[in-house]
TORBASE-75577 format. One line per field, with one value per residue: residue number from 0; y, x, z of N, C-alpha, C in turn. Coordinates in steps of 0.02 Angstrom, whole numbers. Layout:
BEGIN
i <- (NUM  ...)
n_Y <- (Y  ...)
n_X <- (X  ...)
n_Z <- (Z  ...)
ca_Y <- (Y  ...)
ca_X <- (X  ...)
ca_Z <- (Z  ...)
c_Y <- (Y  ...)
c_X <- (X  ...)
c_Z <- (Z  ...)
***
This chain:
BEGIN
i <- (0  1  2  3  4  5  6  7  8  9  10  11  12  13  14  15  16  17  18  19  20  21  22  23  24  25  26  27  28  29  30  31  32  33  34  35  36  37  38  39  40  41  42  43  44  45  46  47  48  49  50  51  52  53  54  55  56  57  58  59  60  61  62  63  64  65  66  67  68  69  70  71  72  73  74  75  76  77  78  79  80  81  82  83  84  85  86  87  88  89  90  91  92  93  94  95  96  97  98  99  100  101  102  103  104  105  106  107  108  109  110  111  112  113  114  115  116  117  118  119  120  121  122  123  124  125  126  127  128  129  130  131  132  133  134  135  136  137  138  139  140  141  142  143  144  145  146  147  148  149  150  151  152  153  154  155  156  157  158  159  160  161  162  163  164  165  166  167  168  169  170  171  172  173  174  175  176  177  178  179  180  181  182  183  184  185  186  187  188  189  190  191  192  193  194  195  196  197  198  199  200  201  202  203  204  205  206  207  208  209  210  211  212  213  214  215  216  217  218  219  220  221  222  223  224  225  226  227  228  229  230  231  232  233  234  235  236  237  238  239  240  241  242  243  244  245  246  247  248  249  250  251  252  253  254  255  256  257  258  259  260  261  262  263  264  265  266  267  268  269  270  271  272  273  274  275  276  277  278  279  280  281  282)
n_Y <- (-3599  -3448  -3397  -3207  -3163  -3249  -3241  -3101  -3125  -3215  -3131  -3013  -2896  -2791  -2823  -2712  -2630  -2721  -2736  -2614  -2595  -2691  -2627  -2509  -2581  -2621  -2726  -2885  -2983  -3196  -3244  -3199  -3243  -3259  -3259  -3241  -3136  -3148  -3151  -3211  -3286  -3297  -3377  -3348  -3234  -3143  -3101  -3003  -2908  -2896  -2817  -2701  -2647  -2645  -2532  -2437  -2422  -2347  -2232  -2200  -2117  -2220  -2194  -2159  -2332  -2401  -2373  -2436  -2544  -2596  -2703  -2678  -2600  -2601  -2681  -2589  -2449  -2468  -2458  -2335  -2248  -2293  -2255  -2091  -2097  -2130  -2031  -1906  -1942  -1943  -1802  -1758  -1784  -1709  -1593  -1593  -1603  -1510  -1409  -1438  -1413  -1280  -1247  -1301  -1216  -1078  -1113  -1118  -992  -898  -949  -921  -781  -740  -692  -609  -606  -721  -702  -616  -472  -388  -277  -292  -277  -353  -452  -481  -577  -736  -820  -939  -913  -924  -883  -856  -842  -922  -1078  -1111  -1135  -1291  -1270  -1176  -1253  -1376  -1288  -1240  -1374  -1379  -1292  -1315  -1446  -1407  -1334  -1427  -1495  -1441  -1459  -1414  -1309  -1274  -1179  -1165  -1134  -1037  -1062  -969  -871  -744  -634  -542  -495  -366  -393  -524  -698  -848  -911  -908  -843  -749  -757  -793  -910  -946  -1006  -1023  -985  -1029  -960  -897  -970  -1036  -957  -1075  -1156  -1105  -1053  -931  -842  -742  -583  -567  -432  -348  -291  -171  -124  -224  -290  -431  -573  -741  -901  -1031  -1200  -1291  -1242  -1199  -1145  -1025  -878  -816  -770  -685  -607  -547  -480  -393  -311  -268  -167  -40  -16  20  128  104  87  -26  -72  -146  -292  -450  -563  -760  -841  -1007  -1064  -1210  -1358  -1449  -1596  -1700  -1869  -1810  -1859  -1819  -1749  -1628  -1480  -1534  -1442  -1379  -1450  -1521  -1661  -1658  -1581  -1491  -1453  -1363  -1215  -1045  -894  -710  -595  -403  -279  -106  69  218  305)
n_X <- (91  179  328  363  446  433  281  321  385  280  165  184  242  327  419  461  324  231  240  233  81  48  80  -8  -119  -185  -149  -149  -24  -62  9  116  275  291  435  519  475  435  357  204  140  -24  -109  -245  -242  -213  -341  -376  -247  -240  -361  -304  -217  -295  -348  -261  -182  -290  -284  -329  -318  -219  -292  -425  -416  -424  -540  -631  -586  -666  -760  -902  -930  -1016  -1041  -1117  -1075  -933  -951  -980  -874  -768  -847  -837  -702  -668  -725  -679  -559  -577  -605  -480  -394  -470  -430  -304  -307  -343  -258  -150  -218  -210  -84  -36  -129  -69  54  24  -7  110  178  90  57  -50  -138  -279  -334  -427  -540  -707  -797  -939  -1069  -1229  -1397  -1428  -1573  -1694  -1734  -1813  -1744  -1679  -1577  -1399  -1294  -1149  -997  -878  -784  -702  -679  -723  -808  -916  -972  -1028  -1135  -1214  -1258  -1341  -1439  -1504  -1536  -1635  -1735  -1786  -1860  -1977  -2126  -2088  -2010  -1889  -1819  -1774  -1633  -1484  -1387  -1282  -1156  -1122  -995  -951  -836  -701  -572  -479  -500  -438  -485  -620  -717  -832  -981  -1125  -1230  -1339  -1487  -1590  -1764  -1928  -2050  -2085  -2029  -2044  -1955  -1799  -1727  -1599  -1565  -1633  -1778  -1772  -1787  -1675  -1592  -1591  -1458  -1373  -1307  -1185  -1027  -967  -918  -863  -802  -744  -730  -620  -649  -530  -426  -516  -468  -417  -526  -567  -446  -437  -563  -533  -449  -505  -591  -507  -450  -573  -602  -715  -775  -753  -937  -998  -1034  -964  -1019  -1020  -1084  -1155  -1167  -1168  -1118  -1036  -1142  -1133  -1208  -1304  -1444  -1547  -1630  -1582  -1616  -1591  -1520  -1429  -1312  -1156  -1028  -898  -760  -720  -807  -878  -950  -929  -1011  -954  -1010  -1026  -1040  -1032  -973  -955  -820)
n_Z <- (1226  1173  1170  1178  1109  993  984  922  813  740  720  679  731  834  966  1058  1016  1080  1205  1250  1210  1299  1438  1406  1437  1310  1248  1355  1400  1388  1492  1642  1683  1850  1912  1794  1734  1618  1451  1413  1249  1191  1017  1021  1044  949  851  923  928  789  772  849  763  658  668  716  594  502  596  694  878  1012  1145  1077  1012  1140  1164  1076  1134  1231  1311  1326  1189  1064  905  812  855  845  726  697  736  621  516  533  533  430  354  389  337  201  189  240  125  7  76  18  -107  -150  -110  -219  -334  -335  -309  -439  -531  -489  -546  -690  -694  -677  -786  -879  -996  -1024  -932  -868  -970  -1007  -954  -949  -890  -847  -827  -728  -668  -523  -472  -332  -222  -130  9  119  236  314  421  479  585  488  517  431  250  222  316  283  170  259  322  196  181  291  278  157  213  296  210  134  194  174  76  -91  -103  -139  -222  -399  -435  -427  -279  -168  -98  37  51  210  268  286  221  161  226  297  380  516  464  409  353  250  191  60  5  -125  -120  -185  -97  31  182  365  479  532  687  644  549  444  362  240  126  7  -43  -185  -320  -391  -512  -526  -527  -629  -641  -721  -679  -725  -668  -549  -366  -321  -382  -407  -372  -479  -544  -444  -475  -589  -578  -511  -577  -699  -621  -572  -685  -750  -686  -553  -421  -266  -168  -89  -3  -67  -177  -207  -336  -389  -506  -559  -468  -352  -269  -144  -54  16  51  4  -142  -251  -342  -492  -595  -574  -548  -537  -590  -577  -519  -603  -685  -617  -603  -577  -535  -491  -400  -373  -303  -369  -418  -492  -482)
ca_Y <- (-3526  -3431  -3312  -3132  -3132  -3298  -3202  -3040  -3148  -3217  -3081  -2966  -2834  -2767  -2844  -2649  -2610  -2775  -2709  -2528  -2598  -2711  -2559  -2457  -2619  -2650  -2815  -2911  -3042  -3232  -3262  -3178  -3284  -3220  -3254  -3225  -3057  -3159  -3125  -3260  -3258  -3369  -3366  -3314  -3130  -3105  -3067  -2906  -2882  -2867  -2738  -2626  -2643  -2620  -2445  -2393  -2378  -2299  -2144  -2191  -2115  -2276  -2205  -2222  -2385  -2437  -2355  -2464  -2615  -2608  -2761  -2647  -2574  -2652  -2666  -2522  -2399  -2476  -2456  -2261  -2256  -2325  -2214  -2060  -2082  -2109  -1978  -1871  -1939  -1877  -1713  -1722  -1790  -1655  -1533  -1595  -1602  -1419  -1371  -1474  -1380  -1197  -1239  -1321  -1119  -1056  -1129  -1106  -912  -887  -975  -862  -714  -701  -698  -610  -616  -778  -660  -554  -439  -367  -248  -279  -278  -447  -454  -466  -639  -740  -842  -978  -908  -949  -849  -862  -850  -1013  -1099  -1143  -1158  -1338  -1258  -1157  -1311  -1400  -1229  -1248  -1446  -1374  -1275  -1372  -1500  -1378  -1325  -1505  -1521  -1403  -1455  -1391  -1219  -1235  -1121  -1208  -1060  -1069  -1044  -916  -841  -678  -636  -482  -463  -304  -406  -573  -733  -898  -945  -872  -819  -712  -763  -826  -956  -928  -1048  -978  -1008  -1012  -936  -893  -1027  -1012  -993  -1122  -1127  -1061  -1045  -857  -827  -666  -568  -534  -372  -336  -249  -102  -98  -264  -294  -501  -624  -812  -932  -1111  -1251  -1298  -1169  -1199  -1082  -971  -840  -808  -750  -609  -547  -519  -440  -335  -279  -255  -111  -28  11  54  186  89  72  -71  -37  -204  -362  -499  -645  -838  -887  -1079  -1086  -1267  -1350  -1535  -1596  -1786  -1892  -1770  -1898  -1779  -1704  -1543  -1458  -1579  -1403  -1319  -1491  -1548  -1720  -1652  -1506  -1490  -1437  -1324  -1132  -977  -810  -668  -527  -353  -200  -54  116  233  343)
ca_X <- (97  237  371  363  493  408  252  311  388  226  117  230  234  386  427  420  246  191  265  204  -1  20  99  -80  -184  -241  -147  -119  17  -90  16  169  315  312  484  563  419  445  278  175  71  -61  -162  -323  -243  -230  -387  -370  -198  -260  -397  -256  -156  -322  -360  -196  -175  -337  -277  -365  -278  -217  -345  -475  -418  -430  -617  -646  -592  -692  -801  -960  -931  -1062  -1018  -1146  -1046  -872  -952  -993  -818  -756  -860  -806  -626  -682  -759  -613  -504  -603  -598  -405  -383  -492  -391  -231  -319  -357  -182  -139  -237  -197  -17  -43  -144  -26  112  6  -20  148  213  61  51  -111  -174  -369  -391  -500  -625  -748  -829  -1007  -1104  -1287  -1425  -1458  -1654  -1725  -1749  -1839  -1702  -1650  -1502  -1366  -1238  -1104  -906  -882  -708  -637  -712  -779  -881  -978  -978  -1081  -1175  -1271  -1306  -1386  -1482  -1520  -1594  -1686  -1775  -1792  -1917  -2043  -2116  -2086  -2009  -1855  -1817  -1729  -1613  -1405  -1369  -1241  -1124  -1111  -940  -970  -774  -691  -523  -478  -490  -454  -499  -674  -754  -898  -996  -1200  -1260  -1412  -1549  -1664  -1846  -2009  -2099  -2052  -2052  -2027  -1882  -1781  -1665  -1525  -1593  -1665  -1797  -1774  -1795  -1607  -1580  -1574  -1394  -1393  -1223  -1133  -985  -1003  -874  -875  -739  -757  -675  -629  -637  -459  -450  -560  -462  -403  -569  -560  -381  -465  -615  -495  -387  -542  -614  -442  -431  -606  -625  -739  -746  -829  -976  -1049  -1008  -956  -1058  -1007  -1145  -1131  -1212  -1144  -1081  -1054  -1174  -1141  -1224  -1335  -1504  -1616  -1607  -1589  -1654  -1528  -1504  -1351  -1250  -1112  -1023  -845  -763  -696  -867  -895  -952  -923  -1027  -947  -1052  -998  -1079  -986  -995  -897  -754)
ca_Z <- (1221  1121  1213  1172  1022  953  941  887  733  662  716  637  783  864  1027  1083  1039  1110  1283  1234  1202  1390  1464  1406  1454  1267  1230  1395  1391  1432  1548  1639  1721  1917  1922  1751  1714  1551  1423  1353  1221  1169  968  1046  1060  878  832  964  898  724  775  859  689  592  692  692  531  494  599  778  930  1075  1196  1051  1012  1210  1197  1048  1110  1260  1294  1292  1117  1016  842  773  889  798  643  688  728  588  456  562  526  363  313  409  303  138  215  235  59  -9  56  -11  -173  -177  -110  -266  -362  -309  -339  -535  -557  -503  -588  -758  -719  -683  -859  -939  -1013  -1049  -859  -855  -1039  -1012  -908  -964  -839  -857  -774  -735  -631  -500  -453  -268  -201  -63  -8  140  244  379  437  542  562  492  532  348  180  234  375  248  140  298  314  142  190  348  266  114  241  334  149  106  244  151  4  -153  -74  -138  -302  -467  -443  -388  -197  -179  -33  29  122  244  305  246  218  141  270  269  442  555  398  414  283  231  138  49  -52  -168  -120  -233  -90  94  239  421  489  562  730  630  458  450  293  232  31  -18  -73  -269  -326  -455  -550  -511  -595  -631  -689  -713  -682  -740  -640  -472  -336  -278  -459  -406  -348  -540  -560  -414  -496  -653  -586  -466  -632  -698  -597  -564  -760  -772  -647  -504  -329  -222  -144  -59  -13  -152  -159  -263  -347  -382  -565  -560  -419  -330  -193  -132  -15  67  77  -31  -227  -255  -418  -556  -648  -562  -526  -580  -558  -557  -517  -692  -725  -574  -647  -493  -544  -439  -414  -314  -308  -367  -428  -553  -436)
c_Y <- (-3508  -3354  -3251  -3126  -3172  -3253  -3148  -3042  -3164  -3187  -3008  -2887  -2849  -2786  -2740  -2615  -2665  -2741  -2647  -2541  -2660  -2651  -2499  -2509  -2644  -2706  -2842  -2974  -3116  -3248  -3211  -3215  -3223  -3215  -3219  -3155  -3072  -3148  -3184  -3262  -3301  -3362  -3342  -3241  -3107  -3093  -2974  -2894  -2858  -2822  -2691  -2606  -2609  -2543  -2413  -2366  -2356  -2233  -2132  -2192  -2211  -2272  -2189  -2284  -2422  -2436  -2405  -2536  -2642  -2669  -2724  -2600  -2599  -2621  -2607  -2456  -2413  -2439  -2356  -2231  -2252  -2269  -2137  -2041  -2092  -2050  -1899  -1864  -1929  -1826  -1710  -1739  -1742  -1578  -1526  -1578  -1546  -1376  -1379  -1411  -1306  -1219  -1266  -1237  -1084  -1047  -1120  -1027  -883  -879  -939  -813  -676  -664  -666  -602  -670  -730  -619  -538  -382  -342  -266  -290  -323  -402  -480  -556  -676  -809  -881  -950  -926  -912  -837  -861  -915  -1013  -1089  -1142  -1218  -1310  -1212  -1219  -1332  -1347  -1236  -1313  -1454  -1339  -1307  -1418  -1483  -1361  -1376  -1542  -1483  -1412  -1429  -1296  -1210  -1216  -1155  -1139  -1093  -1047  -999  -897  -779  -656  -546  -450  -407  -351  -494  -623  -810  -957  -886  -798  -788  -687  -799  -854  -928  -998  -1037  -1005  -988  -967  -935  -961  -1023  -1006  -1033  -1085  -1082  -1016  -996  -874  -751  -643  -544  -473  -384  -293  -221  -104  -130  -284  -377  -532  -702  -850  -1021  -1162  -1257  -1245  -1166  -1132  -1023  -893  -783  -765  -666  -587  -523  -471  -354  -279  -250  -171  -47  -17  44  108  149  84  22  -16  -67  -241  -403  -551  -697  -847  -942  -1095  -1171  -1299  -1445  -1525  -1681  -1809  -1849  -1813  -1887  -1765  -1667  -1532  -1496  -1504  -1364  -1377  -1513  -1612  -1709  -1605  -1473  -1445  -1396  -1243  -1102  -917  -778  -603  -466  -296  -139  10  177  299  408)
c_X <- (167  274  341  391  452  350  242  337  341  181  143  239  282  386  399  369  199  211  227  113  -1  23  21  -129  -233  -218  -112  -75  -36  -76  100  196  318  366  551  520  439  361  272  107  48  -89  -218  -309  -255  -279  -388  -327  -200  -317  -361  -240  -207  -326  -344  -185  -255  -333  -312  -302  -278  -277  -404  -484  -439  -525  -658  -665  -630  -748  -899  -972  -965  -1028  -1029  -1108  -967  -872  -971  -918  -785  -796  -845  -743  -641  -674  -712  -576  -493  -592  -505  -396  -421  -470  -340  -248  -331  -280  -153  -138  -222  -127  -10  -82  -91  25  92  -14  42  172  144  69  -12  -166  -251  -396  -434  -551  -637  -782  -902  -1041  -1166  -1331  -1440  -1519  -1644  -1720  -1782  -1767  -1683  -1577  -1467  -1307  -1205  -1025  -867  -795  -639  -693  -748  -839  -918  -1008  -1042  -1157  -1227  -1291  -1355  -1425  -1536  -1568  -1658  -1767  -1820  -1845  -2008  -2050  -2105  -2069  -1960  -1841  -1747  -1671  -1524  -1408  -1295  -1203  -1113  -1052  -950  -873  -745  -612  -538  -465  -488  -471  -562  -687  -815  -937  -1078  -1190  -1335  -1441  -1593  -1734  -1908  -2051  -2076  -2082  -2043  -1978  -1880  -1733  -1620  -1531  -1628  -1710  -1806  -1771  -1708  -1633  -1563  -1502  -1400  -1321  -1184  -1122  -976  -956  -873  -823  -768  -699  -660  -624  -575  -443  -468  -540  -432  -451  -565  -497  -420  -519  -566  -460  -434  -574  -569  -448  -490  -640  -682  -716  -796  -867  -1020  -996  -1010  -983  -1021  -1068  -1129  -1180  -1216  -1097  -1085  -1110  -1172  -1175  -1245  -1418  -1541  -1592  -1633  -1586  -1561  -1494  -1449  -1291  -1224  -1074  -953  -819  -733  -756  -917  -908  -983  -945  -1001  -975  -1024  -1014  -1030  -1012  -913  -862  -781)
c_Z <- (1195  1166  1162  1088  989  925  904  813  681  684  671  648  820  941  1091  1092  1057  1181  1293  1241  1293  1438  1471  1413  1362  1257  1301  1378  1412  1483  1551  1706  1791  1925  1888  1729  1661  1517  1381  1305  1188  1079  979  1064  991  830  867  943  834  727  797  797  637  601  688  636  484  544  672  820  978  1117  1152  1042  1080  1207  1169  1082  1182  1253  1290  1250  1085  948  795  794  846  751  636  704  685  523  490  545  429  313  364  378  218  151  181  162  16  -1  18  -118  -204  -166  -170  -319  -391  -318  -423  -568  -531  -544  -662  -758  -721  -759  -911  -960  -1010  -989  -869  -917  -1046  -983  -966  -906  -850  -820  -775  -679  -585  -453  -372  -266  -128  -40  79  187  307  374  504  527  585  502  476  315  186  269  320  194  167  318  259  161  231  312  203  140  250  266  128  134  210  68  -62  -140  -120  -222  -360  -481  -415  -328  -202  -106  -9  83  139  275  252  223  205  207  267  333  492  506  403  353  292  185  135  4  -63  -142  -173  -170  -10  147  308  444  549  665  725  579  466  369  269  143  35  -73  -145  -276  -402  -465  -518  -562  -584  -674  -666  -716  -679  -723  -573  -439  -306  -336  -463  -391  -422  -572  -516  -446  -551  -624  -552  -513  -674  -691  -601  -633  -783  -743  -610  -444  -313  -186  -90  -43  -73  -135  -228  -270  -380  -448  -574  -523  -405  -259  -188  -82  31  84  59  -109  -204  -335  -463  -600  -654  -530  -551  -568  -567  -557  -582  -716  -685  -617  -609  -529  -462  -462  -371  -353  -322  -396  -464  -478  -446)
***
């Protein structure tokens, strides 16, 4: 067996967090001198020592790691574990990639001139619909994200309901939010279905004199699109009159377990295209 320092040389762990993981019971010493409370440590730890190290740096708390390394953890429970932090840590990289984003538009509207001359804005009529919906005051922009996958599923269960049409959002708050969002998802239907737990089926209302602009590209972007429409109205004598809905002419959907109509997806957000619609009326 190998003192303490010996093995914290070729394990390549700090005498401190070897003391620090006995201290919380995940790496016991094999043996400890009664006399000298010296620490010995045998090769048959470092397999458990290299699952702390692997955990760790995948982003698991100590008292997950302890839960992990329990002796009745079966591996399938690891492995749910283990895609968990995963798919957590898409999330967080997904946000960074939109913060990203939203500061590179920025920094190119600033250094413009030209700012909402890419828009055009168009008034016209949007038609009635039978339509899939869920609403609630979601957390963040992901939670409506998971919002359309729930419902999406729920659709997915009935054959041939759902409508080759874009899914769309409708935000109900009187003020801009970027946290407990009070907002619906919708998905077009060919033909009404029951509703679900959450999932309501109801005809969306038709809108008479929405003013309608399109912004192509990621939605971190997107907000480029409301200045224009906003600068928009404001010059041409309107007032809102509704809520504003995203409609998602072209959009991503990954690893959800089903297809959805091939006709409004896109495979990067490069190639994402946001109709905003909002009801208005001349002042």
């Amino acid at each position: 067996m190998l003192k303490i320092g010996d093995f914290s040389r070729l394990s390549r762990v700090s005498v401190r967090m070897l003391r620090h993981y006995d201290q919380l019971g995940l790496l016991r010493p094999s043996q400890t001198d009664p006399l000298t409370n010296y620490r010995y440590y045998s090769a048959d730890l470092l397999p458990r020592l290299n699952r702390i190290i692997a955990l760790r740096e995948l982003g698991f708390s100590l008292e997950q790691i302890g839960a992990a390394l329990e002796d009745n953890l079966t591996i399938e429970q690891l492995l749910g574990m283990l895609k968990l932090k995963h798919a957590e840590v898409r999330q967080l990289m997904r946000a960074e990639e939109l913060k990203l984003a939203r500061l590179e538009a920025r920094i190119r509207q600033i250094d413009s001139t030209t700012g909402s001359g890419m828009y055009d804005v168009i008034v016209r009529d949007i038609g009635a619909e039978w339509a899939a919906t869920y609403r609630e005051s979601a957390v963040d922009d992901n939670r409506i994200q998971s919002m359309f996958e729930e419902v999406e599923r729920y659709v997915a269960t009935y054959d041939g309901a759902r409508a080759d049409r874009p899914p769309f959002t409708i935000y109900y708050d009187p003020e801009y939010r970027e946290t407990d969002i009070d907002a619906e998802v919708a998905v077009p239907l060919k033909f009404a279905i029951p509703d679900g737990e959450a999932v309501r089926i109801r005809q969306m209302p038709g809108i008479t004199n929405a003013a309608c602009v399109v912004h192509r590209g990621d939605y971190a972007t997107v907000y480029q699109a409301y200045n224009a429409l906003l600068g928009w109205i404001e010059s041409n004598g309107y007032r809102m009159t509704g809520q504003i809905r995203e409609v998602y002419l072209q959009y991503g959907a990954d690893d959800l377990g089903f297809e959805l109509p091939p006709t409004h997806l896109a495979d990067d957000p490069a190639g994402y295209v946001t109709e905003l619609q909002l009801p208005i009326e001349k002042e």
